[in-house]
N, C-alpha and C positions, 0 to 999 in steps of 0.2 A: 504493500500500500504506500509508502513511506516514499519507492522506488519510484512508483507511478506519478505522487504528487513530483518530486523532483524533477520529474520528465515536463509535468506539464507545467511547472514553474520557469523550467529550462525554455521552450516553446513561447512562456510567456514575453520574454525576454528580444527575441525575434518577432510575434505580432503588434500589430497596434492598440494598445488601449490606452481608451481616456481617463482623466485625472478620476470622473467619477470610482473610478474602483482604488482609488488611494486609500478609504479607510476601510474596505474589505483588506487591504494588505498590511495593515497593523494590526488588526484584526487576526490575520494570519503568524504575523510576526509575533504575537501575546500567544497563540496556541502552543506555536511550534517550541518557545522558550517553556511553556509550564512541558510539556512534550521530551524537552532532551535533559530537562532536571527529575522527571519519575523515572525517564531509562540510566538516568548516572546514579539513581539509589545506589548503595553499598558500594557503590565503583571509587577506586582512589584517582585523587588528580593525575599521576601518573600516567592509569589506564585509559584516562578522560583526554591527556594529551596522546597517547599514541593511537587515538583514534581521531585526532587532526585537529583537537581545539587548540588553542595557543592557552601559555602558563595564564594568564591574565581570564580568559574565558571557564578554563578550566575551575579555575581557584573561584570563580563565580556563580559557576552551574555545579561545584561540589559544596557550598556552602549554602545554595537554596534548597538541597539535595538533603541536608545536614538539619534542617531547619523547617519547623512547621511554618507553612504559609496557609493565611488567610485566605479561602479562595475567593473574596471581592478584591484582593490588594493588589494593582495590576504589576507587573514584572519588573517595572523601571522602578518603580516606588519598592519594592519587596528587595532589590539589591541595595538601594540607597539607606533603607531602614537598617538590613543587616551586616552595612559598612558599619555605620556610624556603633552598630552596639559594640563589633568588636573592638572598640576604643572603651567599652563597661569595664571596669574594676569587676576582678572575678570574686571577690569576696560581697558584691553585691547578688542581693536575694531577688531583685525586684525584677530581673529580663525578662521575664512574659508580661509583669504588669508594663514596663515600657512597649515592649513591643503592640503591645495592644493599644496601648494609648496612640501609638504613631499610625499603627493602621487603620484605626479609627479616623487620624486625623487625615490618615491618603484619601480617605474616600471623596474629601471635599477640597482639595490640596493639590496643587500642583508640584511636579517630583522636585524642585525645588526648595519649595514649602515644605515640605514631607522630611526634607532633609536636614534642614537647617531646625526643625523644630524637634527630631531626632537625635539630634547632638547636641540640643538646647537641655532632653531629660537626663541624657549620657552623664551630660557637663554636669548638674546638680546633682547627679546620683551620687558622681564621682566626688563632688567637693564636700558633699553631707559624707561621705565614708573618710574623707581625707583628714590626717592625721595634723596637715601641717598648715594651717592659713596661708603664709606666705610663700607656699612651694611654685604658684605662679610667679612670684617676683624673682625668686633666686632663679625659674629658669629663664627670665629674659636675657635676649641676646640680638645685637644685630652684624651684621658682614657685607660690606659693599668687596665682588671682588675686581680682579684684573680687568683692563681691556680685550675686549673678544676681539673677533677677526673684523668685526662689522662697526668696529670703534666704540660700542656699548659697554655696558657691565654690569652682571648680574648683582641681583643683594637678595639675601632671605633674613626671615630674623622672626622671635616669637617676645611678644606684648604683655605684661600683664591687662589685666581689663580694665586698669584707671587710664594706662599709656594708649591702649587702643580704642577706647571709648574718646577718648581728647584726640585723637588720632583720624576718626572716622568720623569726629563732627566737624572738623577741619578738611575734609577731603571732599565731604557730600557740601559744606557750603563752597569750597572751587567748582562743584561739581555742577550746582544750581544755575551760580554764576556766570559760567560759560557756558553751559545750556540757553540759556537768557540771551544770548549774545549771536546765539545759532537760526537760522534758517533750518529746520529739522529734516525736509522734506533735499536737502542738498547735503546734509549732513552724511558723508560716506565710509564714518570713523565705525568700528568694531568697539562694542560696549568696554573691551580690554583699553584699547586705544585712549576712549574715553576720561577713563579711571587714570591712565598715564598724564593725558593734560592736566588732570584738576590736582596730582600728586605736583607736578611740576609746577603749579600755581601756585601752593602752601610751600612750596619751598623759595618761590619769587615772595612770596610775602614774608617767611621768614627772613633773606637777606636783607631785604629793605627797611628789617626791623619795623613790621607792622605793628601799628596802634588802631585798636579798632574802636573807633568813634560813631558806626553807622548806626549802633543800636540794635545790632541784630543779634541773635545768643549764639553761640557757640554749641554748649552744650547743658542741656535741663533735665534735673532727676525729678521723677514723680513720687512721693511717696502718700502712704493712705493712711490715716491717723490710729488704725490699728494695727499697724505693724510690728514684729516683735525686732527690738533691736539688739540681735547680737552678733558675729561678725558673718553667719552664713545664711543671713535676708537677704536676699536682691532687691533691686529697687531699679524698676524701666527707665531709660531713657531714650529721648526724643533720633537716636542713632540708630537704637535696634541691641545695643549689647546690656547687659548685665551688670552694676557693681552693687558690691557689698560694702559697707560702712567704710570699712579701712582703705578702700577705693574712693571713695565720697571725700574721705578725710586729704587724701594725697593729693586732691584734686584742689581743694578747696583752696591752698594759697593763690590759685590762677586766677581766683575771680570769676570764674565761669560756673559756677552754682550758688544761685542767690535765691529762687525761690520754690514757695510750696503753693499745689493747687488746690483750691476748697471746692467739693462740690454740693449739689442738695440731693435731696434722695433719689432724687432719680438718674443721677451722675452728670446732669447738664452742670454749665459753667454760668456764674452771674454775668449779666450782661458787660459788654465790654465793647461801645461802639465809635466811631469815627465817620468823620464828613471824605475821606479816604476811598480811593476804590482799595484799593493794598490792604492788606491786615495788616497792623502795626505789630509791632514786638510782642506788646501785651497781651495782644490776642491770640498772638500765633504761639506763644507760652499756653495760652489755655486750651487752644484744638489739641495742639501734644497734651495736654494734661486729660482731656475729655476724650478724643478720638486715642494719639496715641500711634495708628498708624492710615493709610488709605482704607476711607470707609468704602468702597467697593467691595463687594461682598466675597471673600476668600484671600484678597488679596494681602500682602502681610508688607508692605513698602513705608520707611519709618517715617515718621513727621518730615525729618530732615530733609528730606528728598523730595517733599508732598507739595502742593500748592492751596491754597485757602480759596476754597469754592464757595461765588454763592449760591444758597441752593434758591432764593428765588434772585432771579439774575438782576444784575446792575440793571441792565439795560431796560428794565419794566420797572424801576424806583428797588430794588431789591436794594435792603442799609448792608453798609460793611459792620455789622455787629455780632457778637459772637454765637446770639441764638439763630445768625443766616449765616454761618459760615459750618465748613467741614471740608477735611481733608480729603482730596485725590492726585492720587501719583499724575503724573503728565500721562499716562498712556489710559487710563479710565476718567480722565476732567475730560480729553479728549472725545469719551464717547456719549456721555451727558446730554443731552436732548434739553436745551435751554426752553422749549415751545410744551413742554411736559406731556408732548403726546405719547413718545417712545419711554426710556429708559431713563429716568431721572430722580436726584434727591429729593426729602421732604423731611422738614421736622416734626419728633415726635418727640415727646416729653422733653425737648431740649435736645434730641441725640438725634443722628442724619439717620435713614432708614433707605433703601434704594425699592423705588417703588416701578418696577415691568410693566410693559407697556399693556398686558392684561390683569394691571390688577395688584399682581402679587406681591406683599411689602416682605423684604427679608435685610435684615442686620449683618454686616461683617460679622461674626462668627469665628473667622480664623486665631491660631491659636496664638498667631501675635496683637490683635487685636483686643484678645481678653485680657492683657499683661497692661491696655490703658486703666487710668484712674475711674475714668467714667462709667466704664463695664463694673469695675471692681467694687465700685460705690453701689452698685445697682445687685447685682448678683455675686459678690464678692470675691475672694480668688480663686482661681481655677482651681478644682478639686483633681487627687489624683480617685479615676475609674478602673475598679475592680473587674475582671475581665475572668469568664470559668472555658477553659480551652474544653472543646467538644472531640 
């Protein structure tokens, strides 16, 4: 059977088809992977490479082989999950409860999302079992090396999370900035590329010994008045990473963490308005404190990176105040139906809600989304879910 399809895969190749059958062929592509991971059961990589997978494939299809899979969790999300675990501390208990919680989170998740919020419970698992608080700071390190042939030079190096939270809020606002400055539709830079100008712009502003008068923040921690403070709380910020107290504390001579958001029970922000199209400072302190990240529903992209939408538009009297504003990334503000017949925001209890064009109102949900103030104010912190494998 196996032989047969390869024949007519092989033929397929040679005929003409149209793009319609592109998602039958992922479609295909998901069979045939859950397909060569039941036939590598009990096989070693080895055996798995001398039947012509490469070590890299091998070592992939014997570790979903190894490993109960979810069968809603689709293949790209099921490798990406069971990368990140083996980065888990083997003397944690919790690897089904993580994993369950991550497959739960695929289902609504892009394998990106999936990913990053994967090595988000890794990360905490591992620092709630870790012995030493500051084992992240002792391993920082960085290394610019030689010139390459191509006149370049590589550098790697690893952060604590006070250095790379200051680090990333500093890169996403170059990053803003020159986005701002772009024609997007002419713009023929690689997202990597990207990331390169706006690192190379925090380092123009470093030599120029920048002073920044604009009023814009840097970088803002959220914290919720029930928080228990001892050094392994995290506390969100407006970048997307994680610190804990002694993080907060390191920071704090920069001047770059000044305030706290209050909110009311329903997690909205008190009004906050200007004669401004632009959110001012102050309000864009409060969407990060009430939103958090792009209220597009899944989507996980941090304040920093966001633009302050109104949800009833300027252009019809819509105020620049903080119960009409809410976060979206440039690639979902984009698709926004300013005329509210399609796909557009609306406020409810003070919190933006994305309401389809038949109807249907549903909340970002995703699981960076639940790490704002405003969620947490409303239905508190994300709870970890108990999960009984079948």
């Amino acid at each position: 059977m196996i032989a047969q399809a390869t024949q007519i895969l092989e033929q397929a190749l040679v005929d003409d088809h149209s793009f319609e059958s592109f998602g039958d062929l992922l479609r295909l592509k998901e069979v045939v992977a859950r397909l060569e991971t039941r036939m590598a059961a009990g096989k070693s990589r080895r055996e798995l490479e001398k039947a012509g997978a490469s070590a890299s494939e091998g070592y992939r299809i014997e570790r979903r082989a190894n490993n109960w899979w979810n069968p809603d969790v689709p293949v790209e999300h099921q490798d990406l999950i069971l990368g990140a675990l083996d980065k888990l501390s083997p003397s944690s208990e919790r690897r089904t409860e993580i994993y369950q919680l991550a497959a739960a989170a695929a289902l609504k998740s892009t394998p990106r999302q999936t990913h990053e919020y994967t090595k988000k419970l890794v990360r905490q698992e591992n620092e709630e079992l870790a012995q030493d608080p500051f084992e992240a700071y002792r391993q920082r390190r960085f290394s610019l090396g030689n010139q390459d042939e191509h006149g370049g030079c590589k550098f790697n190096g690893y952060a604590p999370a006070a250095t790379a939270a200051l680090f990333k809020a500093l890169i996403d606002q170059a990053f803003r900035t020159d986005q701002a400055t772009r024609d997007e539709d002419e713009d023929r830079r690689t997202i990597t590329q990207r990331e390169a100008d706006a690192f190379e712009q925090v380092l123009r502003w470093a030599s120029s010994d920048r002073r920044s008068h604009t009023g814009h923040c840097s970088l803002i921690v959220s914290v919720t008045e029930w928080d228990e403070f001892d050094w392994q709380v995290k506390f969100g910020t407006n970048v997307g990473l994680d610190l804990n107290l002694m993080d907060v504390d390191y920071l704090s001579g920069d001047k770059v963490i000044d305030y706290i958001q209050v909110h009311d029970h329903n997690g909205a922000v008190k009004a906050l308005v200007t004669a401004s199209r632009s959110a001012n400072f102050h309000q864009r302190l409060s969407l990060f404190g009430r939103d958090g990240v792009c209220q597009h529903p899944g989507c996980n992209v941090p304040a920093s990176r966001c633009d302050a939408h109104h949800v009833v538009p300027w252009s019809r009297g819509g105020p620049t105040s903080i119960d009409n504003l809410a976060l979206l990334c440039p690639k979902h503000h984009r698709l926004i139906d300013d005329s509210w017949l399609e796909d557009h925001l609306e406020m409810e209890l003070g919190r933006a809600v994305m309401v389809q064009a038949d109807g249907t109102r549903k909340r970002n949900e995703s699981p960076a989304a639940q790490q704002a103030g405003g969620w947490q104010v409303v239905y508190g912190h994300p709870t970890r879910i108990a999960f009984t494998l079948s």
